[in-house]
Structure formats: C-alpha cells, structure tokens
C-alpha positions in Angstrom: -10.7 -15.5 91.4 -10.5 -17.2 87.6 -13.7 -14.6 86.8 -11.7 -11.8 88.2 -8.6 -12.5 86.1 -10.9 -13.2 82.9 -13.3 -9.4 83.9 -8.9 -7.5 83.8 -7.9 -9.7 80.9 -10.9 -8.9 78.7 -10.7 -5.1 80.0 -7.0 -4.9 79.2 -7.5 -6.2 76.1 -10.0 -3.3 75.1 -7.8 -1.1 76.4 -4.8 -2.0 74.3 -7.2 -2.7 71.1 -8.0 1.4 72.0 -4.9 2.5 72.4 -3.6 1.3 69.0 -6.7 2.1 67.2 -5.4 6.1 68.2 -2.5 6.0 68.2 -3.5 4.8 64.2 -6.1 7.7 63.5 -3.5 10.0 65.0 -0.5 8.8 62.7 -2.9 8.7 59.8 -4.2 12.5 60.7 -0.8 14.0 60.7 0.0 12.3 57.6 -2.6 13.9 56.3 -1.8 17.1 57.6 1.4 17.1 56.1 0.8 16.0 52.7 -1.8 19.2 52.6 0.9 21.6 53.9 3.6 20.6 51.4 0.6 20.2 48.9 -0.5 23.5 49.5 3.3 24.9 49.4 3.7 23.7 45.9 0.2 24.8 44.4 1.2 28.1 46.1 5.1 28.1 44.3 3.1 27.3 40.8 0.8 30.5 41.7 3.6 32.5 42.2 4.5 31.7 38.9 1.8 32.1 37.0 0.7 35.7 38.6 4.6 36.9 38.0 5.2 39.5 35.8 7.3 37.6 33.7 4.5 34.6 32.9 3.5 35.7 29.8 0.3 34.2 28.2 -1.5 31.0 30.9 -1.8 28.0 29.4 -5.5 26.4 29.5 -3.5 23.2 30.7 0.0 22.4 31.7 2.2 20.2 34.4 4.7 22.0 36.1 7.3 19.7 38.7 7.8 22.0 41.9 11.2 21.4 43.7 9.7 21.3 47.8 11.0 20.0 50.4 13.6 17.6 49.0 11.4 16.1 47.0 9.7 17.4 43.8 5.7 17.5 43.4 3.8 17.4 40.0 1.0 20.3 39.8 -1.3 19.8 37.0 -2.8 23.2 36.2 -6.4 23.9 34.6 -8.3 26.5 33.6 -11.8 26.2 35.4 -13.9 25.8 32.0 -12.2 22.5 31.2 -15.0 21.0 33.1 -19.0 21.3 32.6 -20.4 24.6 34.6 -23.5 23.5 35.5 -24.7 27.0 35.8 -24.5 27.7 32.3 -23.9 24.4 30.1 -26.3 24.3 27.7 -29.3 21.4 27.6 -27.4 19.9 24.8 -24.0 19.8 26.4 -25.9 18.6 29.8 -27.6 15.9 27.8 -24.6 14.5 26.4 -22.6 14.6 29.7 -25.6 12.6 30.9 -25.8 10.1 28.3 -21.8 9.6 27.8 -20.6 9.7 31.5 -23.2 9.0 33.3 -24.3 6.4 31.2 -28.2 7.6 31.0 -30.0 6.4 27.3 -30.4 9.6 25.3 -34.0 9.8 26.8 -33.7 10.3 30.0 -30.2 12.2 29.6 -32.3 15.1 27.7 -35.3 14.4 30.5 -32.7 14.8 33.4 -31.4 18.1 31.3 -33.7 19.8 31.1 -34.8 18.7 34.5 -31.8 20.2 35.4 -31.8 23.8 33.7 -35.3 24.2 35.2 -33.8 23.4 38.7 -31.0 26.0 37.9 -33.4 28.9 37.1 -36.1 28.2 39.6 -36.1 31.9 41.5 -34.9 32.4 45.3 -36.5 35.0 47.6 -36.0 37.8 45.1 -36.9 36.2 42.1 -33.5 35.9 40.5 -32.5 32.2 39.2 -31.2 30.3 42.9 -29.2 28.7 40.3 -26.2 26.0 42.3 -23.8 27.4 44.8 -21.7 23.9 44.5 -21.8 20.5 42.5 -23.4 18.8 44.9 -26.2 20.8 44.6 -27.2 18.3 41.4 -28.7 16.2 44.0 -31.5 19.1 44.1 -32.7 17.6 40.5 -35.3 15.6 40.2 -33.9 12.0 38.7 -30.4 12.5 39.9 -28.9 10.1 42.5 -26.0 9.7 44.2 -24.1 7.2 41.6 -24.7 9.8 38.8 -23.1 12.4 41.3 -20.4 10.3 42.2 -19.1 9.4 38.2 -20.1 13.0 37.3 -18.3 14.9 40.2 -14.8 15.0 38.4 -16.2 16.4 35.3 -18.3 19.1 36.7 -17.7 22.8 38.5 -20.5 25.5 39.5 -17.8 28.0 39.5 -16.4 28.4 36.1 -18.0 31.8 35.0 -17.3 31.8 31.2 -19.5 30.9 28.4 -20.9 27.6 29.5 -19.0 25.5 26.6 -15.8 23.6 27.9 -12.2 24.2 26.9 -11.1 21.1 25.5 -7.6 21.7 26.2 -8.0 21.2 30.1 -10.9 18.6 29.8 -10.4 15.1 31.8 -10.3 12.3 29.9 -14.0 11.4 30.4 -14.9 14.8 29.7 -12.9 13.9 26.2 -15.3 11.7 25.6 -18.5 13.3 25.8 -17.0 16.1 23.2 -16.0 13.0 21.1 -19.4 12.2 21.4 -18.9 8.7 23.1 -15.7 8.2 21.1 -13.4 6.6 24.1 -10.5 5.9 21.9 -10.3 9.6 20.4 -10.3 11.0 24.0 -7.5 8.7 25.1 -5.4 9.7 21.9 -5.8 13.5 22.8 -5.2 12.6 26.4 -2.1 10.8 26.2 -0.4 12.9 23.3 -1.6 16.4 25.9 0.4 14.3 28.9 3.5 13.2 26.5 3.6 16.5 24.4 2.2 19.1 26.6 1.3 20.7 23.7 -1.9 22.8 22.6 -4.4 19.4 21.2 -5.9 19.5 18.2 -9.6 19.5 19.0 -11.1 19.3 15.3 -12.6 16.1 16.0 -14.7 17.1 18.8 -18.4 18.8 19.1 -17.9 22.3 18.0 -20.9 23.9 19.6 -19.3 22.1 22.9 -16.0 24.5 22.7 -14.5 27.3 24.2 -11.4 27.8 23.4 -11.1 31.6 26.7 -8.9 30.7 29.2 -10.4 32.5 32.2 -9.0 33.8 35.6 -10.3 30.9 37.3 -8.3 27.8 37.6 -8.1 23.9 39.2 -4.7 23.1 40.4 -4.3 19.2 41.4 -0.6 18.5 43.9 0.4 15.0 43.4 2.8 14.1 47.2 4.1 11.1 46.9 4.3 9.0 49.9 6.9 6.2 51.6 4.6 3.3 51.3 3.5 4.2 47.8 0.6 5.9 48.5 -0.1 9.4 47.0 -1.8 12.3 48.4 -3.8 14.6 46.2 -4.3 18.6 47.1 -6.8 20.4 44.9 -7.4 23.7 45.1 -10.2 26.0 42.8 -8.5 29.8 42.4 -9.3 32.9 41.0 -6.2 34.4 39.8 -7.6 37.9 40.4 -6.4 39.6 43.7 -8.9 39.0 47.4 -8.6 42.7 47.8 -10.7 42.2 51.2 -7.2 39.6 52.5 -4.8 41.4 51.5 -4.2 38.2 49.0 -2.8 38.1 44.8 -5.8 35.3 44.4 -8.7 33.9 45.6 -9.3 30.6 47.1 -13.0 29.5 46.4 -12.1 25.2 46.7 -9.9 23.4 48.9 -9.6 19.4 48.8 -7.3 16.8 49.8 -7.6 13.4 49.9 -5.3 10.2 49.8 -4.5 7.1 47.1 -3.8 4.2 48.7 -0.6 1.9 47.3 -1.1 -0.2 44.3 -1.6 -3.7 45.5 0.9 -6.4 44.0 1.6 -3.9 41.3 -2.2 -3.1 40.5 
C-alpha cells in the first residue's frame, strides 16, 4: 500500500511540475505575441510617416516615439547601408570589420577577407557570382566560426544594395569604431551626441574610402515595447520603402525579428 501511495505521489508530482511548466511557455508565448503585434503597429505608424507625401527628405537615422496603445514605443529608424553589405564591401572595409569587431590580428582579418570575397563570387548553376542570400551565410567562409558570426551579426546586412561603403550616420556604435579605425572613444562621442542631438554627425574623423553618405530605399527599423516587469521586447523589421506591387503593399518586408531583454538585475 505505502508503494502505491509513493508510485500516485511521484506521478502527481510530474503531473503538476507539467502543468506549470505550460502553463509558463504558454504565458511567455503570448507575451511574445503581443509585444510583436504592438511592435509591428508602431514600425508600421513610423512607415506611414515616412512614405507620406508630406515627409520630405528621409533621414539616414532618426528616433521617432509612436503613441500606441496607451503607451508610447521608441522606433529607431536606419537606412540599410549603415551596416557592412557583405555583398559588396570592399576587402579593405571587410578586413577592418574583421580585425576591429571581430577582434581578428590584421593577418588573418585580410586572410578571412579575401577568403570571404572569393566565397561571394564563386558562380552558382549559371555561372553568375552565388554571392549571400542572408548574414548567416558567412558561416560558408572558410575561417569563420560561429563566435565571429555572433559579434559580427549586428553590424552586417546582405541586403543593402548601394555602393558597398557604409553610411556613417546610421552606423552602430561598433560599426563607429571600425570607421574610427579602432578608435572606441571617437565612436562613443559620435554615438552619444547622434542619441542626445539627433542631429546629422560630423564624420570627418572617420575612414573616408569607408563612406557613403546615399540614403537608399531600404531601411532597418528597431521597436523598443516596454514591459511590466522591466523587461523589453525588440521588433526589427528590414523594408524597402518602394511599393510590393505583387501585395497590393506601399513597402516591402524582406526581415522580420523579434526577440526579448530580460530585466536588469539589482539595477544592472
């Protein structure tokens, strides 16, 4: 009888260690669900208002607070080519990206360069250049592993279309660096007066064969939800601003992300 009782206690005990384990993934799914709805319904209210008639000139880089909901959510709006394309950068610009953020000695950042450009142009079925249909395609190159990926990710697009330099004025903060030519303190300066003055930078102290100063029709919006416990939710979406004449739609959506910050701990 005691072995029956212990066989339904242990049993009831996985069942109830079950139960909350759902019931957890299910609260955290439709969390996540609806910090990507009201994410997407503020990148799509920013949209609006860059594609109105009235928008004049776009910015290569600007924060816009969009009233949703009750709450208002920060967009940060780039243009596309404020990151590396790795379709077109040149072995120069790839070489320094390696050696700055990814922390490669100049060696093997020109090795893995040009290890990369000859990756890029090898020919597909037809013989034109297969070239990389997404970022993570990198992990095609001889040399590259998953850390480099994972520190270069943020910094890097294989949609940008332009002229392979970067746009300074929408560049990350790391990406700052690499045009400062490993100067971290010049990149933070340009960073934090772009974030207090959201004004145009002045980029006179970075690599000039690095820059482009087009703004294309291809853009990187970034929704910052806030959340009750003090976590934040991020929504990214990659765009072309010209109209999906196939949908029926005034852009294109050729990226969609989301993923969550969990809550400072004790302040951190």
């Amino acid at each position: 009888m005691l072995w029956i009782v212990a066989a339904l206690s242990i049993a009831v005990t996985g069942i109830v260690h079950t139960i909350r384990t759902e019931t957890r993934a299910a609260s955290a799914a439709r969390r996540m669900v609806e910090l990507q709805a009201v994410g997407e319904a503020a990148i799509a209210l920013a949209l609006q208002g860059m594609t109105a008639p009235q928008a004049g000139p776009r910015a290569a880089w600007r924060r816009v607070e969009v009233p949703y909901d009750g709450q208002v959510i920060t967009v940060e709006i780039g243009t596309l080519n404020g990151l590396v394309d790795i379709n077109r950068a040149s072995p120069e610009l790839l070489a320094a990206l390696y050696a700055v953020a990814g922390g490669r000695n100049a060696q093997a950042a020109a090795a893995l360069a040009q290890a990369t450009i000859q990756t890029r142009l090898q020919p597909d079925a037809s013989g034109r250049p297969l070239q990389f249909e997404a970022t993570e395609d990198l992990m095609r190159v001889p040399g590259f592993d998953y850390d480099l990926y994972a520190r270069l990710r943020p910094l890097v697009t294989a949609d940008a279309q332009g002229s392979g330099r970067v746009n300074a004025q929408a560049a990350p903060q790391a990406l700052l660096s690499v045009l400062a030519e490993g100067n971290t303190a010049r990149a933070a300066a340009l960073s934090n007066a772009r974030l207090q003055g959201g004004q145009a930078m002045d980029t006179s102290t970075l690599h000039g064969e690095f820059i482009d100063n087009a703004v294309g029709s291809r853009y990187r919006l970034q929704a910052f939800v806030p959340i009750a416990d003090g976590a934040q939710g991020v929504v990214l979406r990659v765009v072309d601003l010209n109209p999906d004449q196939r949908a029926g739609l005034p852009w294109r959506i050729l990226n969609a992300e989301t993923w969550m910050h969990a809550p400072p701990v004790n302040g951190v």
